[in-house]
C-alpha positions as CSV (number, residue, x, y, z in Angstrom):
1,X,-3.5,1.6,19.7
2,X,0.0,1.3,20.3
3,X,1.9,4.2,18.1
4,X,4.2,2.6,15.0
5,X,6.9,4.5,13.1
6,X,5.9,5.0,9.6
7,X,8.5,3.9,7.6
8,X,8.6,3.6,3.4
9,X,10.2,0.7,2.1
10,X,10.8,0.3,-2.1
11,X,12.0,-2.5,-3.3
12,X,10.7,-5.2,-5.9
13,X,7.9,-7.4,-5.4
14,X,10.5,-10.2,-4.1
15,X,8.5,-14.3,-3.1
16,X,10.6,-13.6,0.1
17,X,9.4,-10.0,0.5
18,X,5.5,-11.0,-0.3
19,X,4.9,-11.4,3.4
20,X,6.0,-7.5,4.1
21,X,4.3,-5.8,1.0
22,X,1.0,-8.0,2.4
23,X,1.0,-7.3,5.5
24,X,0.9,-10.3,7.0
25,X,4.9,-10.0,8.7
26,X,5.1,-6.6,10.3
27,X,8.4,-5.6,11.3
28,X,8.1,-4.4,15.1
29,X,7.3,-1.5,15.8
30,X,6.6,0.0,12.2
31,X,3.7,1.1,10.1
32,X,5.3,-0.5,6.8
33,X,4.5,1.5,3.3
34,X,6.0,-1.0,0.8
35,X,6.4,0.7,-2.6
36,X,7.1,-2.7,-5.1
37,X,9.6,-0.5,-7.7
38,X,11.9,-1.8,-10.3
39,X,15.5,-2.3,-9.4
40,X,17.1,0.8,-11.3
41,X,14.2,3.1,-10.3
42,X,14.9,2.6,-6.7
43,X,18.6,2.6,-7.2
44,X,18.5,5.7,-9.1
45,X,16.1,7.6,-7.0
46,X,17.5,6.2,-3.6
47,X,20.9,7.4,-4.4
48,X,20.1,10.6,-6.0
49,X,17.3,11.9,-4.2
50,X,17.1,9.7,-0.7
51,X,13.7,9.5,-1.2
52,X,12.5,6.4,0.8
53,X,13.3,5.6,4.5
54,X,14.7,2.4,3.7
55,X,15.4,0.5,0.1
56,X,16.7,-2.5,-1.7
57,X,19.9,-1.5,-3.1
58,X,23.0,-2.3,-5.1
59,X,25.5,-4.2,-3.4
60,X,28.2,-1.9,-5.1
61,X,26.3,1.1,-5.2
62,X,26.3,0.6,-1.6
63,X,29.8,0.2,-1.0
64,X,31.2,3.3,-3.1
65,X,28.8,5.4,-1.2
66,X,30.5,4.4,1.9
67,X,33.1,6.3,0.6
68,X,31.8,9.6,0.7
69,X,32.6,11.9,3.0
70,X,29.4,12.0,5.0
71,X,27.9,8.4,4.0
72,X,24.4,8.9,3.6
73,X,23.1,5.0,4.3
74,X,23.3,2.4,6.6
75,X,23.1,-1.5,5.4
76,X,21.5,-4.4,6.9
77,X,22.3,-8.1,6.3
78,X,19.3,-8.7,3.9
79,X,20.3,-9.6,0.4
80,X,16.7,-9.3,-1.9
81,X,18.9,-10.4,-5.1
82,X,21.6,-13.0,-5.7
83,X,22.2,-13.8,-9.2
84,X,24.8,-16.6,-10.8
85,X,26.3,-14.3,-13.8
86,X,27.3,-17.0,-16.2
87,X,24.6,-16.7,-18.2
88,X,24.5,-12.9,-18.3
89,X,27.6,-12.7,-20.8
90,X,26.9,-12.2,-24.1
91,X,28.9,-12.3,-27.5
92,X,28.1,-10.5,-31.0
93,X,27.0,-12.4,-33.9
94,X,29.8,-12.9,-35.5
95,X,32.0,-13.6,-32.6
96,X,34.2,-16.6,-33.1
97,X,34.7,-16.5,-29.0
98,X,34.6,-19.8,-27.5
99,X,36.8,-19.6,-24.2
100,X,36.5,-16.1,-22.1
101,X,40.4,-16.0,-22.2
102,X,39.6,-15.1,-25.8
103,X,38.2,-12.4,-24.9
104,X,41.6,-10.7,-23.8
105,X,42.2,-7.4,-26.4
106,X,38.4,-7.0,-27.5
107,X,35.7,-4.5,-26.5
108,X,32.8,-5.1,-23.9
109,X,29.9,-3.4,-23.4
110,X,28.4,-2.7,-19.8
111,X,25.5,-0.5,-18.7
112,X,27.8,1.0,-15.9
113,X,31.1,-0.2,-14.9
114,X,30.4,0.0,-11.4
115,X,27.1,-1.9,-11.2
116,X,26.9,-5.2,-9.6
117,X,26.3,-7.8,-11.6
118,X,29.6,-6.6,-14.1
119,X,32.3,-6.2,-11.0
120,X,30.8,-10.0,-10.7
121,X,31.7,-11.4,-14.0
122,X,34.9,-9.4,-14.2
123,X,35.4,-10.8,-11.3
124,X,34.4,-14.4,-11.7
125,X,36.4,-14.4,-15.3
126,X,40.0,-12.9,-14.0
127,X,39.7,-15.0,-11.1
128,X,38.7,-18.5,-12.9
129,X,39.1,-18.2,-16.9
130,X,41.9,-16.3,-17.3
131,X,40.7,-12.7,-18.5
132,X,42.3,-9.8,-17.0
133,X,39.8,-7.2,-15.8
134,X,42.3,-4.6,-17.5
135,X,42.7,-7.0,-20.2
136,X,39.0,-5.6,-22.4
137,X,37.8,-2.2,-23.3
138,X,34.8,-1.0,-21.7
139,X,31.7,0.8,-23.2
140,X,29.6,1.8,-20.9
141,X,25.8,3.0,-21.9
142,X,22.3,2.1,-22.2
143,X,21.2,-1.4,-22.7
144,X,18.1,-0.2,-24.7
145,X,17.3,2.9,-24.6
146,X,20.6,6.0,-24.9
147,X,22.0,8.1,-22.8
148,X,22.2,6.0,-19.6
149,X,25.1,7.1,-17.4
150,X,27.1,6.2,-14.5
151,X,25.0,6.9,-11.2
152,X,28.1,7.3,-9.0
153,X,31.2,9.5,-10.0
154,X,34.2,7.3,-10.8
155,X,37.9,7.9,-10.2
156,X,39.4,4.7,-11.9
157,X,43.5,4.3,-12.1
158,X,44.6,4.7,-15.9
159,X,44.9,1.1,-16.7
160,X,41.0,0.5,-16.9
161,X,40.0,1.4,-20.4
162,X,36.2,2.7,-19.7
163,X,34.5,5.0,-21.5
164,X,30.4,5.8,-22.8
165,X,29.8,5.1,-26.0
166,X,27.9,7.9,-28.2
167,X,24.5,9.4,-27.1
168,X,22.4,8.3,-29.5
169,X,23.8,4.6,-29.6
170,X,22.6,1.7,-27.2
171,X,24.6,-1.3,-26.2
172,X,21.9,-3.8,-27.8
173,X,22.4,-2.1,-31.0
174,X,26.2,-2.3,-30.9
175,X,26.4,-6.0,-30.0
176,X,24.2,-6.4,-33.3
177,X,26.7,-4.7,-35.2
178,X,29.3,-6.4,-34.1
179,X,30.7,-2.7,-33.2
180,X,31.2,-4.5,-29.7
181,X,32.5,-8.1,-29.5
182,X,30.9,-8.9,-25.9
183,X,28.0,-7.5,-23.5
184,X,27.7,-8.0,-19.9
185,X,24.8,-7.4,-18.6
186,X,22.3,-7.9,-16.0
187,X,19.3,-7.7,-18.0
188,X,19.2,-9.9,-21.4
189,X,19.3,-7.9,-24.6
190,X,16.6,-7.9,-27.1
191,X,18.6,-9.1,-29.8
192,X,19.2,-12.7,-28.2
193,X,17.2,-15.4,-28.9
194,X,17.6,-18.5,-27.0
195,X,17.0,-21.0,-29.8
196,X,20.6,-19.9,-31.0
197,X,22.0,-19.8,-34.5
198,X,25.0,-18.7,-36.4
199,X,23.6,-14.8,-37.2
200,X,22.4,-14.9,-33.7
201,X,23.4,-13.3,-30.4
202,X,24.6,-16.1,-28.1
203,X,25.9,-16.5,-24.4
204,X,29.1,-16.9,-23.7
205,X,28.7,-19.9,-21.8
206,X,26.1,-22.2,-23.8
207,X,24.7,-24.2,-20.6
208,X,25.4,-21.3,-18.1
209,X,23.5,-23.3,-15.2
210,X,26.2,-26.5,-15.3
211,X,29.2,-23.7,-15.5
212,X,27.4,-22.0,-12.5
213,X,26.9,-25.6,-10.6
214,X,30.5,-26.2,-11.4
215,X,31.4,-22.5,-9.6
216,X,29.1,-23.1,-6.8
217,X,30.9,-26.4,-6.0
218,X,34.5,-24.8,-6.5
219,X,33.7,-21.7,-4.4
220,X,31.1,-22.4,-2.5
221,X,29.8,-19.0,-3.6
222,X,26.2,-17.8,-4.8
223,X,26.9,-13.9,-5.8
224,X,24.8,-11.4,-4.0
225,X,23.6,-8.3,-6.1
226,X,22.0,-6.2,-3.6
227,X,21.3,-5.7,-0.3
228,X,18.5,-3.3,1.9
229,X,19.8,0.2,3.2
230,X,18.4,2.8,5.8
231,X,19.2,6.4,4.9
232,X,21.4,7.6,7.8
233,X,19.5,10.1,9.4
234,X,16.5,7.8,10.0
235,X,18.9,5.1,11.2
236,X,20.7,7.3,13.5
237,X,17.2,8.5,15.5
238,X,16.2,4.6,15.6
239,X,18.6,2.6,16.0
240,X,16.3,-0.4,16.7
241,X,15.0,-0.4,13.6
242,X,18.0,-2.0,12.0
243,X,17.5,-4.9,14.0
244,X,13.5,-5.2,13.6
245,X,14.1,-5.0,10.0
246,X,16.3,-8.0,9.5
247,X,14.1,-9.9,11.8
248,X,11.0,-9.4,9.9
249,X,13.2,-9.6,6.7
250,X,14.6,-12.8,7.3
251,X,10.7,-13.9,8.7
252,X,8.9,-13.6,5.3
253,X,11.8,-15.5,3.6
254,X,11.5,-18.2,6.0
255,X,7.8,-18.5,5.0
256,X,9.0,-19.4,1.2
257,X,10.8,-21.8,2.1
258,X,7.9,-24.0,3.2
259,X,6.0,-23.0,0.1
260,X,8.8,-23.8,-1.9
261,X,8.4,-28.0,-0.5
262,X,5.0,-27.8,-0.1
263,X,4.1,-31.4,-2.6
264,X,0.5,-31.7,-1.7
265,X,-0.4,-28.4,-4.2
266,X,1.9,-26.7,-6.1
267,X,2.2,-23.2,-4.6
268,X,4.7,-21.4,-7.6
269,X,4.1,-22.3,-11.1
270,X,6.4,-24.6,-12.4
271,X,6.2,-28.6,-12.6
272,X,9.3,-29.0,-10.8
273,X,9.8,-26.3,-8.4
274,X,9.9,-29.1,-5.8
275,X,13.1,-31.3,-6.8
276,X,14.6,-27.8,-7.8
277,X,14.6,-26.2,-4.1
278,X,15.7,-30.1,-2.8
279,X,18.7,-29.8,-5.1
280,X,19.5,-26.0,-4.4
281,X,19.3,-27.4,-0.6
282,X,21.5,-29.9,-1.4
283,X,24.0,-27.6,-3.1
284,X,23.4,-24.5,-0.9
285,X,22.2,-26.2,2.8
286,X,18.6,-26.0,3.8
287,X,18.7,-22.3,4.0
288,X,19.9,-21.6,0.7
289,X,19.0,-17.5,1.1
290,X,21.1,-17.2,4.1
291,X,20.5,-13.4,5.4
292,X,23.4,-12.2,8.4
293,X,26.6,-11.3,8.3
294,X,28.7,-15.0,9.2
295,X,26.7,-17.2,6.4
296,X,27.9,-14.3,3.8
297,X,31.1,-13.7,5.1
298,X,33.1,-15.5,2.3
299,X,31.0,-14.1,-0.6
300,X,31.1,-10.5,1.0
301,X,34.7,-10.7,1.2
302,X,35.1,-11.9,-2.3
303,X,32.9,-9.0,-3.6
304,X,34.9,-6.5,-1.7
305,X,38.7,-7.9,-2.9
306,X,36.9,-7.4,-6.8
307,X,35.5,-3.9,-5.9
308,X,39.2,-3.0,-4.3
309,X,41.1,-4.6,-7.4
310,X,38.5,-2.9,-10.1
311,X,39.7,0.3,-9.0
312,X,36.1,0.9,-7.0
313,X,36.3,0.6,-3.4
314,X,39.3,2.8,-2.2
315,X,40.6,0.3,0.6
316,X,39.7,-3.2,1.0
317,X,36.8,-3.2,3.3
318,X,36.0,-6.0,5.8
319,X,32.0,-6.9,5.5
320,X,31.2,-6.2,9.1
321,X,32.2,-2.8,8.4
322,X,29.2,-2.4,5.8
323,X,26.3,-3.0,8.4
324,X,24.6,-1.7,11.4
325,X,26.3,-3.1,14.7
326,X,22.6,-4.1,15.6
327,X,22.3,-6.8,12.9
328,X,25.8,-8.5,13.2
329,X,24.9,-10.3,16.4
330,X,24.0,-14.2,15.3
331,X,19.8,-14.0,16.6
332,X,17.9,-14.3,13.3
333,X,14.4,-15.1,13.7
């Protein structure tokens, strides 16, 4: 039997990843461990400890880390999580916020200020709804449970107002309250319900999927939140494997796709997960996941100009310069 380089792989237990946590796509060369682990626990443990040979991970984690003085991973082109935001911006029950210009003056609450899914919104809302990123307060902690902190040092210019909230306080708890007038977040909190009501937590946006169409068709833009990394040192003594990667990366995807139209039998539970991939093909082209650097280049760039104008990214960064040189070349399977 042909010898294969065991490599670990965490990341969540994707529909486009199924076919590498089965088995049944096999990357070239590789014995494949797939370990299927929560977003945060693989961010957290990737960029404390290294501990896997390769992992999903946060598009901005990512890019501060590049920043470090010897830059401990390498990315390739394969983006497990994209995300609109609009609906992940939530106002306090006795919020009288109807425009996020309103917002201008008031506190936020974030889990970290560098995380993804917020340099998004801040993003999305200074850029199209008129809301200074310097024009909130930010309090950064725990969603539900206290004491969560940053997982990368920050160095932020002075006119970012940021700072944790108490130790014993959560974020979910302080949007009850009303002690904070707006969350962003990537994960809902407890405290909203859906059905609405006037003593109830509510989304900014109250049909965040027609805002998000209307963004889509203005920008042409759907967000990524994180990408897949090789810890340097395992990428430097393989090289190839950057490249064999993306391949069989972008190979299970492509087999989700077809499940995704498949009419005669429903494969994913839901009544109309048909018409919904013909209209995200309609919005988004027929491959509405795109992996590679040129389908991405415009939403890379606009992720980088909001890390760079947050006060995160020290320079502005060109997306080429956050992936291996194996994976830019346009050969996807």
């Amino acid at each position: 039997m042909a010898y294969r380089l065991p490599i670990s792989l965490a990341c969540w237990d994707y529909d486009r990843t199924r076919a590498l946590r089965e088995g049944t796509v096999r990357p070239a060369g590789v014995d494949l461990t797939y370990l299927p682990l929560p977003p945060e626990e693989t961010f957290f443990r990737m960029l404390r400890w290294q501990e896997f040979d390769v992992a999903e991970m946060s598009l901005s984690s990512y890019v501060l880390s590049l920043f470090a003085d010897e830059p401990p991973f390498v990315a390739i082109p394969v983006f497990p999580s994209r995300v609109f935001r609009h609906g992940s911006i939530y106002l306090a029950p006795s919020s009288t916020v109807r425009d996020p210009a309103e917002l201008a003056g008031r506190t936020v609450g974030i889990p970290e200020y560098q995380m993804t899914a917020a340099v998004w919104i801040r993003g999305v809302l200074a850029e199209h709804h008129g809301l200074p990123v310097d024009g909130v307060r930010y309090r950064t902690g725990g969603l539900h449970h206290a004491g969560r902190q940053e997982k990368l040092r920050l160095d932020l210019p002075e006119r970012f107002d940021v700072t944790p909230i108490r130790s014993d306080e959560t974020l979910d708890g302080l949007l009850r309250t009303g002690a904070i007038d707006a969350l962003y977040t990537a994960r809902a909190p407890r405290s909203f319900d859906p059905a609405g009501g006037p003593d109830r937590v509510r989304r900014l946006f109250p049909d965040p999927a027609a805002a998000e169409r209307a963004y889509l068709r203005a920008t042409g833009i759907f967000p990524i939140m994180h990408t897949v990394v090789l810890r340097r040192d395992v990428y430097q003594r393989h090289r190839w494997l950057a490249r064999a990667l993306l391949d069989a990366f972008a190979e299970a995807r492509d087999r989700v796709y077809a499940e995704l139209r498949e009419v005669t039998a429903l494969k994913i539970s839901l009544p109309w997960v048909v018409p919904a991939a013909e209209e995200a093909a309609a919005l988004l082209g027929h491959d509405f996941w795109p992996y590679g650097v040129e389908p991405n280049h415009g939403v890379l760039e606009t992720f980088l100009r909001y890390s760079h104008e947050q006060g995160l990214a020290r320079r502005l960064l060109e997306p080429t310069e956050l992936f291996a040189p194996e994976t830019l070349a346009d050969t996807l399977v």
